[in-house]
VOBA-1610 file (N, C-alpha, C; in pm, whole numbers, padded with zeros to 5 digits, always signed):
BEGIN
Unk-00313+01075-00546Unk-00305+01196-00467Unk-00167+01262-00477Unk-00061+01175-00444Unk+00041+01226-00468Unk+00073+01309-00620Unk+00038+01241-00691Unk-00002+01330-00857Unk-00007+01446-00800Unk-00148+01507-00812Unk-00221+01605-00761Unk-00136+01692-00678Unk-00038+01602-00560Unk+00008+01720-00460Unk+00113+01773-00559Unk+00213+01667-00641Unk+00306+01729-00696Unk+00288+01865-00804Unk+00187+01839-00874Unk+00102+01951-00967Unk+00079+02142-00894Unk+00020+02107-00774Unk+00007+02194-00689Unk+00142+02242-00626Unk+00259+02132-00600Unk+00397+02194-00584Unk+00448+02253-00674Unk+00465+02280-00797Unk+00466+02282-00914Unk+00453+02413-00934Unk+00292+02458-00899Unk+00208+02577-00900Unk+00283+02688-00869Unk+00295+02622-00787Unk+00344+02720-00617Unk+00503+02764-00607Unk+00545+02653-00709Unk+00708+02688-00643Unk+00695+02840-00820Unk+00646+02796-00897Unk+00627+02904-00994Unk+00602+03027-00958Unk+00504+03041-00856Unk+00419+03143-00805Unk+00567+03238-00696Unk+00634+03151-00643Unk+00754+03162-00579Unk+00859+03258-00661Unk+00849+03136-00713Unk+01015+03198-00821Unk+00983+03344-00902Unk+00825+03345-00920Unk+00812+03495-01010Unk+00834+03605-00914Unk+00729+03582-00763Unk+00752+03707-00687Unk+00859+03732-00600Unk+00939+03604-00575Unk+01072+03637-00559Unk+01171+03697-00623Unk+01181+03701-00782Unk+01237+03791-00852Unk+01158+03910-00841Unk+01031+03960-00841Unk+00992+04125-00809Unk+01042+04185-00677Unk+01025+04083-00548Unk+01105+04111-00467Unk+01251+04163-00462Unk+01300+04075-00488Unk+01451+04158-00523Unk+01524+04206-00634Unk+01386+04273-00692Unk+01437+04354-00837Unk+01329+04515-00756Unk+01319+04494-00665Unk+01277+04640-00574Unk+01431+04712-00524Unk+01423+04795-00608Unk+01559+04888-00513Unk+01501+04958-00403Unk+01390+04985-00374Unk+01338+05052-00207Unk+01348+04958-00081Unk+01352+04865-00150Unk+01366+04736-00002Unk+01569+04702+00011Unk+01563+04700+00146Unk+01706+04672+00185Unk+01731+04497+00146Unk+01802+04475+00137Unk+01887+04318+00166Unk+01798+04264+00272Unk+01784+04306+00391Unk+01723+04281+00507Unk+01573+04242+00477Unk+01548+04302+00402Unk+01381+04315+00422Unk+01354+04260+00292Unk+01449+04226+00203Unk+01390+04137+00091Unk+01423+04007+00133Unk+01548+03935+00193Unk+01539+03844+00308Unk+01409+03757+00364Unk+01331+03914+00445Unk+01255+03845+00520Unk+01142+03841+00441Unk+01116+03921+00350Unk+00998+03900+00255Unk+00975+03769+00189Unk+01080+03720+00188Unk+01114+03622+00097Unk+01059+03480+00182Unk+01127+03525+00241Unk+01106+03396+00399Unk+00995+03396+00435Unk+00912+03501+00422Unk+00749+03498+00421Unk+00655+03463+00339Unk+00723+03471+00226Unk+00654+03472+00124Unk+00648+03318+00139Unk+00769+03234+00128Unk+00815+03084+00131Unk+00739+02999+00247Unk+00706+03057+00369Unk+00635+03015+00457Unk+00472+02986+00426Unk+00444+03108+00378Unk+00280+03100+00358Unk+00250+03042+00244Unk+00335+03044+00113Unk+00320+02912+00006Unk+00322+02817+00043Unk+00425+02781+00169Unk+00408+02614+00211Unk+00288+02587+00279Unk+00245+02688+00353Unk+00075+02640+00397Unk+00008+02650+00326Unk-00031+02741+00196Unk-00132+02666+00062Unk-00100+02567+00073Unk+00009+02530+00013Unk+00043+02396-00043Unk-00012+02292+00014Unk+00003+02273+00149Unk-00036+02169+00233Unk-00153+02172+00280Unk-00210+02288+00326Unk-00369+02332+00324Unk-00452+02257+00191Unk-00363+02310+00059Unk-00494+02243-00026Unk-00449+02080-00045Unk-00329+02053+00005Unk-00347+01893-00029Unk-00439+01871+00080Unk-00447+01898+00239Unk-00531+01824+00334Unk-00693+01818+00300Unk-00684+02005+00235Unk-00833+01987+00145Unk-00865+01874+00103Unk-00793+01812-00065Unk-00810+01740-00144Unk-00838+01613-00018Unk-00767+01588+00058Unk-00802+01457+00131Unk-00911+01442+00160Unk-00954+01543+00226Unk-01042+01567+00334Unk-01196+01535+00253Unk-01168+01603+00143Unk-01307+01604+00048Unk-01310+01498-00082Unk-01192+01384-00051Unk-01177+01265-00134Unk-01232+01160-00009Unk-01215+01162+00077Unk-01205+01108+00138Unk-01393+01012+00150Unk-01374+00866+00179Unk-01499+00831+00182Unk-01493+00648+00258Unk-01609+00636+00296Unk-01602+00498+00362Unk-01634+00337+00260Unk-01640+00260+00250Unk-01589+00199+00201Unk-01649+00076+00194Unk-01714-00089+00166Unk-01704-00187+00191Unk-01648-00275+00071Unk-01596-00323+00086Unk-01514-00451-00017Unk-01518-00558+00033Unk-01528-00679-00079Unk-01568-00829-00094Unk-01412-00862-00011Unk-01405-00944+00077Unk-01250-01029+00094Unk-01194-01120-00023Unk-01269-01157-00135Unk-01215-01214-00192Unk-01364-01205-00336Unk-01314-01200-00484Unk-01429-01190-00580Unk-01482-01366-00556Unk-01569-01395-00653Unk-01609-01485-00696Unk-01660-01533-00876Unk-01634-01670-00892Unk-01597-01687-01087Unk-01746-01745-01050Unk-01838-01724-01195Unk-01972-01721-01214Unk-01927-01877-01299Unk-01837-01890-01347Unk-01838-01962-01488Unk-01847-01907-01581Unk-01929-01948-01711Unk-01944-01947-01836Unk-02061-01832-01832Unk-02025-01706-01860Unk-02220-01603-01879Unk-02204-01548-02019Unk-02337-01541-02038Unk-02307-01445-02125Unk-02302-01279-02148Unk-02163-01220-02133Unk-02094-01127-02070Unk-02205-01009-02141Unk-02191-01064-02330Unk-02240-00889-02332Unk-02416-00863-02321Unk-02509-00998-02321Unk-02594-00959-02262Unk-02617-00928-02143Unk-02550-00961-02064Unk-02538-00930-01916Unk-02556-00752-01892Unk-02456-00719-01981Unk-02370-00538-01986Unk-02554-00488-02034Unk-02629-00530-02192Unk-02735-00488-02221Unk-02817-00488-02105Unk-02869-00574-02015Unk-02939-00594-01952Unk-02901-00499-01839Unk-02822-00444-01771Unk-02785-00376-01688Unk-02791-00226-01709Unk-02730-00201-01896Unk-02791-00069-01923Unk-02974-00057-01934Unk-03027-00148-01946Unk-03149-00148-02005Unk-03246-00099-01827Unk-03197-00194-01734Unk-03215-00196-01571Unk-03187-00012-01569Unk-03136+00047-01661Unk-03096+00180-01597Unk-02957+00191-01494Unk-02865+00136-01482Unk-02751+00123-01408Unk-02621+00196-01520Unk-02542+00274-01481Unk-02396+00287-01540Unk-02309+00198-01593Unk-02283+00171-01731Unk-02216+00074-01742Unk-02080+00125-01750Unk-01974+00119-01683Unk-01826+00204-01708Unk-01729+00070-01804Unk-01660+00094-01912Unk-01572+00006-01901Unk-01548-00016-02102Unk-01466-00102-02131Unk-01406-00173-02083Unk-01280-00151-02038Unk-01206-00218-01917Unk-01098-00198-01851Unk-01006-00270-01869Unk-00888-00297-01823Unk-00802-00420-01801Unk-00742-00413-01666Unk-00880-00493-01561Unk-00825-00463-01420Unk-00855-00320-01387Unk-00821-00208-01395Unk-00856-00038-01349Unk-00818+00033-01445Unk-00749+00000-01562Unk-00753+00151-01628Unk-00825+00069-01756Unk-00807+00222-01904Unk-00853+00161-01998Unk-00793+00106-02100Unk-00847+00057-02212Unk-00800+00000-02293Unk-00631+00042-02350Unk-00645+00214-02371Unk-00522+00294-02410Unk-00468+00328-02287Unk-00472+00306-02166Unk-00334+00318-02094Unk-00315+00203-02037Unk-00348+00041-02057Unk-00286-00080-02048Unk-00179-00148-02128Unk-00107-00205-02048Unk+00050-00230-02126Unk+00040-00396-02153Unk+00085-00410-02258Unk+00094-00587-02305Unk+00089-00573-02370Unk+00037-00697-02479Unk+00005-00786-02634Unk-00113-00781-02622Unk-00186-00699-02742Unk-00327-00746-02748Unk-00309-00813-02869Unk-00242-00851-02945Unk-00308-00959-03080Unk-00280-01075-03006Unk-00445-01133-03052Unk-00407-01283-03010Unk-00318-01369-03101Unk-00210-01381-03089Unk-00150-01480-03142Unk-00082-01600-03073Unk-00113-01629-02928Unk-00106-01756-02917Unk-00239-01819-02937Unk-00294-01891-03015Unk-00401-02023-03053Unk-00473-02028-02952Unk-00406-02102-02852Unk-00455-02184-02759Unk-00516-02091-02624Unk-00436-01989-02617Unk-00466-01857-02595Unk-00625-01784-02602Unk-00634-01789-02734Unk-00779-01717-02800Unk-00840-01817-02798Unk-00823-01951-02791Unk-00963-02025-02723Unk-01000-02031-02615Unk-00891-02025-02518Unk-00941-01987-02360Unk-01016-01836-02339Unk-00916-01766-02383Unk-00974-01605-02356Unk-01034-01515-02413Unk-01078-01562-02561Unk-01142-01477-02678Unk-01029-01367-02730Unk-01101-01280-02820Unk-01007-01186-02881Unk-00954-01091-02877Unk-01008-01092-02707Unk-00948-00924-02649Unk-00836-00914-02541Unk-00789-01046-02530Unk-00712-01069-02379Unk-00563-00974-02455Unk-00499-00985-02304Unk-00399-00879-02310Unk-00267-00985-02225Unk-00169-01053-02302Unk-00075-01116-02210Unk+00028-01013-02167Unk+00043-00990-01991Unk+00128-00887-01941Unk+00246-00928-01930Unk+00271-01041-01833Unk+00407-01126-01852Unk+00404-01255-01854Unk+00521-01290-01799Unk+00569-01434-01821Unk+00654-01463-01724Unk+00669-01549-01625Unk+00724-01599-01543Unk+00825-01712-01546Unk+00937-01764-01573Unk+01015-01874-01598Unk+01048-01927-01471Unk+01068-02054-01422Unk+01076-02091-01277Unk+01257-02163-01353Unk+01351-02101-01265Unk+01474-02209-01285Unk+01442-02275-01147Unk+01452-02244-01057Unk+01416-02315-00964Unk+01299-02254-00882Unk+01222-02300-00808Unk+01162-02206-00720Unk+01161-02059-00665Unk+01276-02092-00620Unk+01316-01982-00564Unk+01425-01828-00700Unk+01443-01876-00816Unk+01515-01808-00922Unk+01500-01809-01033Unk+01431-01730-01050Unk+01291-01649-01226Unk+01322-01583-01274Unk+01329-01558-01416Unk+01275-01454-01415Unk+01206-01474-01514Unk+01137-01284-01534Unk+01024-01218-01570Unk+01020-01160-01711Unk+00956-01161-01783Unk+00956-01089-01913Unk+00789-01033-01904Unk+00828-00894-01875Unk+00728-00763-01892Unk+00681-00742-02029Unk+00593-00759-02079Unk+00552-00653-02202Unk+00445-00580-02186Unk+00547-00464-02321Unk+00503-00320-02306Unk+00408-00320-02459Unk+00519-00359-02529Unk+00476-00373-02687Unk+00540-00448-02749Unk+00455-00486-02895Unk+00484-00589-02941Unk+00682-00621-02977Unk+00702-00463-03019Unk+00888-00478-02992Unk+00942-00390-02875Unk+00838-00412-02752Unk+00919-00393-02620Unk+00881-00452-02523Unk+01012-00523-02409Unk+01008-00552-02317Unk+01107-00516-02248Unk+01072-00546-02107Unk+01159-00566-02015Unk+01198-00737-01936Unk+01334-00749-01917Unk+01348-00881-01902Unk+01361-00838-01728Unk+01398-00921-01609Unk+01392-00881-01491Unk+01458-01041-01412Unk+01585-01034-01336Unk+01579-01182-01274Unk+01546-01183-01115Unk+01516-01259-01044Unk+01491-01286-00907Unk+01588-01359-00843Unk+01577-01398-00750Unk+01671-01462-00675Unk+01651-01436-00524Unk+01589-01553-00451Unk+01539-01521-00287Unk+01613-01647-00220Unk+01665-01721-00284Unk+01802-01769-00210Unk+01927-01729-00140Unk+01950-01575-00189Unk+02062-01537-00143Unk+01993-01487-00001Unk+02099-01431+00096Unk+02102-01357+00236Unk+02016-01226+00207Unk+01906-01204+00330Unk+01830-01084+00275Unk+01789-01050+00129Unk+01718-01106+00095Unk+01710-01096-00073Unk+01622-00946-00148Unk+01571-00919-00040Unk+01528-00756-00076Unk+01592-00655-00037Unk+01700-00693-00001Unk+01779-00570+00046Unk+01945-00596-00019Unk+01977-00720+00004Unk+02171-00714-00028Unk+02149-00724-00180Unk+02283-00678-00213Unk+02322-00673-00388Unk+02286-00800-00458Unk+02245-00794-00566Unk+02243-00877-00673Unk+02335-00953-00716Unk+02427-01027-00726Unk+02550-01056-00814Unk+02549-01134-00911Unk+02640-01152-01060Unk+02637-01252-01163Unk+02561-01337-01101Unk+02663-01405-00988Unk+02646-01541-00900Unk+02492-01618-00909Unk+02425-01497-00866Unk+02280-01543-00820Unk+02219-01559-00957Unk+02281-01545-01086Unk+02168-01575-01213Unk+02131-01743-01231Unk+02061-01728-01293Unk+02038-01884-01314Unk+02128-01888-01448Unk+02133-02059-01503Unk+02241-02073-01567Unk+02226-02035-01687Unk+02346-02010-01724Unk+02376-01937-01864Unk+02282-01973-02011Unk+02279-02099-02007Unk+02253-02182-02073Unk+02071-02168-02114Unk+02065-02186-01955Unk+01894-02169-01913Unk+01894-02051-01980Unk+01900-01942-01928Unk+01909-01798-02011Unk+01918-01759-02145Unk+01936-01761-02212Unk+01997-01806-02363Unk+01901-01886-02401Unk+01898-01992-02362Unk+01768-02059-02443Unk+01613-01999-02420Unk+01589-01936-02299Unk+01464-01857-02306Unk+01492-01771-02368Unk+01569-01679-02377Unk+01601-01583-02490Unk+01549-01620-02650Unk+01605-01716-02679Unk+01578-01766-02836Unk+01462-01817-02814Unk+01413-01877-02763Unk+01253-01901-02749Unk+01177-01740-02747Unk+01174-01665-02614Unk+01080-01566-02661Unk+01098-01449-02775Unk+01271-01452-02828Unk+01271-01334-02927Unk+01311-01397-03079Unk+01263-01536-03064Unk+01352-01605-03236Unk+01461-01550-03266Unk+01562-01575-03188Unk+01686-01544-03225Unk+01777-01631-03234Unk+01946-01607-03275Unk+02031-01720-03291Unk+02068-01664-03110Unk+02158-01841-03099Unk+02211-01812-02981Unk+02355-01708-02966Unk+02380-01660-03058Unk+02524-01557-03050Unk+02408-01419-03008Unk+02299-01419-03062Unk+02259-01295-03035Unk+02191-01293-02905Unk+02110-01437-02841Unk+02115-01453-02694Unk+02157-01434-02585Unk+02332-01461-02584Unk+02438-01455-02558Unk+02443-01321-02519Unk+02433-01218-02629Unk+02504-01090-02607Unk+02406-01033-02502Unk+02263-01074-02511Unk+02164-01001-02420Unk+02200-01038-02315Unk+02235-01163-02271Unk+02280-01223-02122Unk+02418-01112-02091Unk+02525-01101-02161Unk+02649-01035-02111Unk+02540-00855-02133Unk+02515-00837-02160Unk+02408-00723-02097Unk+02351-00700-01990Unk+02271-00776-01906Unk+02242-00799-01811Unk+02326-00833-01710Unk+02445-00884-01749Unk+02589-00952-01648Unk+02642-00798-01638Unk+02592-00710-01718Unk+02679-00581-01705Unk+02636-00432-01644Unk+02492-00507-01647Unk+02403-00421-01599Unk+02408-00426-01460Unk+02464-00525-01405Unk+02476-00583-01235Unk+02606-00538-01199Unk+02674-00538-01266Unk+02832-00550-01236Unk+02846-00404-01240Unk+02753-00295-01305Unk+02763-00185-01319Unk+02658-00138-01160Unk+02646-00195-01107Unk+02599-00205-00944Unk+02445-00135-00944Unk+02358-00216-01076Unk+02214-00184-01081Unk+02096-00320-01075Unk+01963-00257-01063Unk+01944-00415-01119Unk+01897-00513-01178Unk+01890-00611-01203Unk+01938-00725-01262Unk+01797-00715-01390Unk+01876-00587-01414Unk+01708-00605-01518Unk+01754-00515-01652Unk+01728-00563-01786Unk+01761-00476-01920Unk+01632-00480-01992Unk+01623-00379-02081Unk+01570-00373-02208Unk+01573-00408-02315Unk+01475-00506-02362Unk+01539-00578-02526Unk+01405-00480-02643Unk+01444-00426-02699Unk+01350-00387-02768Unk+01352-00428-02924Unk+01343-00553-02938Unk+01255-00632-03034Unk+01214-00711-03069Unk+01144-00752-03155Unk+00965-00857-03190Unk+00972-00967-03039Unk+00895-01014-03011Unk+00868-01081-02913Unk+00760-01168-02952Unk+00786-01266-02949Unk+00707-01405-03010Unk+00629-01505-02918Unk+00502-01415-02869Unk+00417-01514-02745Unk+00413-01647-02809Unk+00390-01683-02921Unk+00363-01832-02924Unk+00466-01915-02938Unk+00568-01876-02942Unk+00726-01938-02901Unk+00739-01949-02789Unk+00691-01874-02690Unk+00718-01909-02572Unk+00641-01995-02502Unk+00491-01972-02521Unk+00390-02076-02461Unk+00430-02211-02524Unk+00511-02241-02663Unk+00554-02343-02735Unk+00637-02438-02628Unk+00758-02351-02591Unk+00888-02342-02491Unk+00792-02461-02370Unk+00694-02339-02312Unk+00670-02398-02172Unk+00569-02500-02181Unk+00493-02540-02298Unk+00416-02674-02286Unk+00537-02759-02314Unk+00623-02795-02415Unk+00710-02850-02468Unk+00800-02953-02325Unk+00842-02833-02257Unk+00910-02875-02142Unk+00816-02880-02009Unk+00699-02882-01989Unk+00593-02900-01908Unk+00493-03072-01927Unk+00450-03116-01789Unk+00366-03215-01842Unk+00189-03190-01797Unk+00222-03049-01698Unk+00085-03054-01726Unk+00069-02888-01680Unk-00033-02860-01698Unk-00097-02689-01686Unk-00219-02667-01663Unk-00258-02535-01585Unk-00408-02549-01527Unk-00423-02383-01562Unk-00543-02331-01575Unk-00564-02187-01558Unk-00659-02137-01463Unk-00563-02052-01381Unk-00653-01978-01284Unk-00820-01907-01308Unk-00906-01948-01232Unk-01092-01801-01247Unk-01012-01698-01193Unk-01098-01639-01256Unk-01097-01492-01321Unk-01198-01462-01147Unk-01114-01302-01142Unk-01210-01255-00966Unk-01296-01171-00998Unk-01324-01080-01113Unk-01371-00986-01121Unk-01278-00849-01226Unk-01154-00856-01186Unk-01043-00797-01254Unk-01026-00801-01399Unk-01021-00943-01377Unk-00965-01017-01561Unk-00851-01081-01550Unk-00795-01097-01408Unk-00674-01186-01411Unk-00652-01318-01431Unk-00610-01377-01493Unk-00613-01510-01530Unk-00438-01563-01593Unk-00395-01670-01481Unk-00274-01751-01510Unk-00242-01872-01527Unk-00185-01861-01663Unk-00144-02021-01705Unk-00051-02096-01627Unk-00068-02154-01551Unk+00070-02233-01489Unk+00117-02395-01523Unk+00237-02377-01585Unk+00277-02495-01592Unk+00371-02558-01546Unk+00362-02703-01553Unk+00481-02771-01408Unk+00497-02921-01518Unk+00640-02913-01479Unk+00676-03058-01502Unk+00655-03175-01407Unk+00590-03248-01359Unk+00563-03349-01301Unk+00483-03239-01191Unk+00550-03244-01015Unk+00455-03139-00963Unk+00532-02982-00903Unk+00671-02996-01025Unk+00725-02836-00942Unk+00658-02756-01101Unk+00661-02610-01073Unk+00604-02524-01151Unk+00721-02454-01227Unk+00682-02457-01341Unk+00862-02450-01457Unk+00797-02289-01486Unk+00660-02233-01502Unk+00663-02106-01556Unk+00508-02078-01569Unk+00468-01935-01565Unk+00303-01869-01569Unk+00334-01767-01675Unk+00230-01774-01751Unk+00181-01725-01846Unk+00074-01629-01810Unk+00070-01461-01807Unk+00013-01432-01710Unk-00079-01336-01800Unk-00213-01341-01823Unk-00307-01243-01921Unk-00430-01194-01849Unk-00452-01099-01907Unk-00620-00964-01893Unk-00723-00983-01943Unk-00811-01000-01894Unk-00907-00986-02029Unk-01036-00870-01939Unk-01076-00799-02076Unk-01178-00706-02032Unk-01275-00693-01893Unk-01275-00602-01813Unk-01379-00605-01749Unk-01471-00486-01734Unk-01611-00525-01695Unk-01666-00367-01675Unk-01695-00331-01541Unk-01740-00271-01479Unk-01860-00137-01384Unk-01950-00162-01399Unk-02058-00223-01298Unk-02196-00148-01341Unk-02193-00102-01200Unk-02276-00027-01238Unk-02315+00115-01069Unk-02440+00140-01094Unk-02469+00121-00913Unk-02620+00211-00898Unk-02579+00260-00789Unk-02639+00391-00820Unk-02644+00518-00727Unk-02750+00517-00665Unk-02741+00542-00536Unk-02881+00526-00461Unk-02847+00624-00292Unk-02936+00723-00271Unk-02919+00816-00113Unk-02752+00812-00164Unk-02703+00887-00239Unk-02541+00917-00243Unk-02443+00792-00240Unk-02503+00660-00192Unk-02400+00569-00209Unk-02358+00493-00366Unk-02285+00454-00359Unk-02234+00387-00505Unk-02191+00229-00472Unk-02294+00144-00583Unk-02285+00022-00524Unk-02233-00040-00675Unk-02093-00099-00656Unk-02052-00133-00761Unk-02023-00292-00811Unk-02095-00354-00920Unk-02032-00511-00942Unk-02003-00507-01047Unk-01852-00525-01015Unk-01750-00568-01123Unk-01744-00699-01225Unk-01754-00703-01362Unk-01734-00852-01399Unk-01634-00882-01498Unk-01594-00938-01502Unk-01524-00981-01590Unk-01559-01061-01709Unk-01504-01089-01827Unk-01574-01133-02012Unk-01536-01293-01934Unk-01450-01341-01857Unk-01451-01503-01782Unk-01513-01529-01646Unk-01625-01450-01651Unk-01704-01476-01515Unk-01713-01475-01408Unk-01569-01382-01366Unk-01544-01300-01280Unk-01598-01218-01211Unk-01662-01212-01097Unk-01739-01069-01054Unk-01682-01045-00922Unk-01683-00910-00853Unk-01662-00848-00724Unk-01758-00796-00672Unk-01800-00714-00552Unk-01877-00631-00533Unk-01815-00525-00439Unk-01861-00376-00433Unk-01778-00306-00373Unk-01899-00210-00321Unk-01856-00091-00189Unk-01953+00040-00235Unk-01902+00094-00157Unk-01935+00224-00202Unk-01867+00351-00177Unk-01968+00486-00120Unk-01957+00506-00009Unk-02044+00610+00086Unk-01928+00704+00136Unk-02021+00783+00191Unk-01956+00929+00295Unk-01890+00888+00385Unk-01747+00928+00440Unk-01705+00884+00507Unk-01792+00867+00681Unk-01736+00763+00724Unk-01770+00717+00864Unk-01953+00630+00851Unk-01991+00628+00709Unk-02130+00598+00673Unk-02178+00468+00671Unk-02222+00375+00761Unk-02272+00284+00815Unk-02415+00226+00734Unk-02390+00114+00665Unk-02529+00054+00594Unk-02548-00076+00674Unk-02660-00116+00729Unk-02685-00226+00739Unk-02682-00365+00652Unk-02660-00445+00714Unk-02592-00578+00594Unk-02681-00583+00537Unk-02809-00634+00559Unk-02912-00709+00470Unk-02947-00578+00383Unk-02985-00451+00457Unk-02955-00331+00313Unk-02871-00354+00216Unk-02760-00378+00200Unk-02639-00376+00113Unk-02696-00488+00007Unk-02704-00613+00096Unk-02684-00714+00006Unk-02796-00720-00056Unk-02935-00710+00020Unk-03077-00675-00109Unk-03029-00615-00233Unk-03002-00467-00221Unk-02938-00400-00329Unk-02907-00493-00431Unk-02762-00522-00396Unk-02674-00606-00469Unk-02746-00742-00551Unk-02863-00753-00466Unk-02979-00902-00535Unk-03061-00875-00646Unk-03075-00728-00599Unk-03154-00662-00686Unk-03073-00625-00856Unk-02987-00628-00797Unk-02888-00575-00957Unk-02844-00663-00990Unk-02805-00759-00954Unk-02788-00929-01039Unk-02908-00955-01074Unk-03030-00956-01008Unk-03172-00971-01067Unk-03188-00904-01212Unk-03144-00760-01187Unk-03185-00686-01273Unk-03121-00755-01446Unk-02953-00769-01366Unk-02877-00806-01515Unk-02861-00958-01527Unk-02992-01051-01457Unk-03017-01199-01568Unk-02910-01264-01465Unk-02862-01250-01385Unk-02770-01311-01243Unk-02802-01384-01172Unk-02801-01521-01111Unk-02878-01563-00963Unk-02844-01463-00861Unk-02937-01370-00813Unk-02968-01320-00671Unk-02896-01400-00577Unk-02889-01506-00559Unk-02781-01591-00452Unk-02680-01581-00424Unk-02579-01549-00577Unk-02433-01523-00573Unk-02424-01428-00443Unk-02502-01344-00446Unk-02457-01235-00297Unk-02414-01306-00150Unk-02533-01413-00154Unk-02461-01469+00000Unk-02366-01554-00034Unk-02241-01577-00141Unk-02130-01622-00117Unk-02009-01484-00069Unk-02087-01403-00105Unk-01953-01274-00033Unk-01937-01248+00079Unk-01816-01256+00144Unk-01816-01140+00302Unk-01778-01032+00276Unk-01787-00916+00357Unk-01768-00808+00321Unk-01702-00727+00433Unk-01573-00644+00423Unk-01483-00643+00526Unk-01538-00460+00479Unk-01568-00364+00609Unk-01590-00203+00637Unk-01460-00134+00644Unk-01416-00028+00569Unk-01332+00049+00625Unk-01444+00164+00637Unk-01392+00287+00709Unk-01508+00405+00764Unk-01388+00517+00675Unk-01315+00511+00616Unk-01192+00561+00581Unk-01093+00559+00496Unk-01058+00643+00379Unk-00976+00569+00263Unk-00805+00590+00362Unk-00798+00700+00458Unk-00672+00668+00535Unk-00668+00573+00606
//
């Protein structure tokens, strides 16, 4: 929404700036009265403005029910599932990663960690990576593309940790640093080094604690890194999204997560204006959601028939429904 309002500010301040220059490119109007023209003019643009954002609310606006939590099916088979649901006559939207699509999701799509593409098949997307120096002091490696990231450190040991400054102090050790470095970018340690006094400079320059390395980035060096120095690892079910995390721990503290996407779709049925949506995921992930007129009240066992009916439809146990609760908003404000 905010998008949208800024677009419409945008509009308007244009619409401004033109008839404010005709305004005072009038030689029949005094100083005085181009003044107040002006001031009028500026007044009643600000009520479009805000008039059509309350519009946009007003007529976005809709009621709501969502699952408190998805549920993992196991093992399905995803793309007959999708056939069977177009075939039922239902919308199939997708594929996604989590809410958007394929071209505006950020990560690694080649599978090149191994072990990787046997858990997740050939479409997963690794977003980041988590390093534990201690519990409490991580950091993060973002990817964007295959030669970009962002590196990022934490630190919730210090006093107020979301609010007071960052300092060298709070990095984890040098050493530690530097060697994840050459692990995720195959590098020598002189060129490690220099990325760390980058980041030492990036703080000291009173910002934070976060730089840009922009090149090759080597997922299977790193998953190498964290089994290597790990003795054991588990991976999170999938909710419906596609989220799924590797976590690994040396004995029972957690040294680092490995954090990846994998595809999900939409199916929708439309029915009296409501929109009843189950989400799944390619690891057996599903949600359920729906979407009515605002303040619009369905009875439970209505909802969830529905919902029996469209797992029926797409080859599903009908049952999965009574593992969901389902929490009402009447309101997207």
């Amino acid at each position: 929404m905010m998008g949208i309002f800024g677009i419409i500010s945008v509009i308007f301040a244009i619409i401004f700036i033109a008839l404010s220059v005709m305004i005072w490119k009038n030689k029949n109007y005094t100083v005085l009265k181009k003044s107040m023209l002006n001031l009028a003019l500026l007044i009643v643009l600000i009520a479009i403005v805000y008039g059509s954002f309350a519009f946009i609310l007003i007529t976005s606006d809709h009621a709501s029910y969502y699952s408190t939590g998805g549920q993992n099916l196991g093992d399905i088979e995803y793309d007959e599932i999708l056939l069977s649901a177009e075939n039922a006559g239902y919308l199939v939207e997708g594929p996604y990663f989590v809410n958007v699509r394929v071209r505006d999701a950020t990560g690694l799509y080649s599978p090149e960690i191994l072990e990787a593409k046997e858990q997740f098949g050939d479409e997963y997307l690794l977003n980041y990576v988590t390093h534990y120096y201690t519990q409490d002091s991580l950091m993060e490696i973002m990817f964007f593309k295959k030669d970009e990231t962002s590196v990022m450190v934490f630190n919730y040991t210090r006093p107020d940790p979301y609010f007071s400054p960052f300092g060298v102090e709070h990095l984890p050790d040098n050493s530690w640093i530097i060697e994840r470095f050459m692990h995720a970018y195959e590098i020598d340690s002189q060129t490690a080094e220099n990325y760390l006094e980058l980041l030492k400079d990036n703080i000291q320059d009173e910002n934070e604690p976060k730089i840009s390395i922009n090149v090759p980035v080597y997922p299977q060096s790193i998953y190498d890194d964290l089994s290597e120095r790990s003795t054991a690892s588990d991976v999170s079910p999938t909710y419906g999204e596609g989220f799924a995390t590797q976590s690994f721990y040396l004995n029972d503290e957690l040294i680092g997560e490995m954090n990846f996407i994998v595809p999900n779709h939409e199916i929708i049925h439309r029915m009296d204006g409501v929109r009843y949506t189950v989400k799944l995921d390619k690891l057996g992930g599903m949600d359920l959601s729906i979407t009515a007129d605002t303040g619009e009240r369905i009875p439970e066992e209505e909802y969830r028939e529905i919902f029996r009916e469209m797992l029926t439809n797409m080859g599903l146990p009908p049952e999965y429904v009574d593992e969901f609760e389902f929490n009402y908003s009447p309101s997207m404000w």
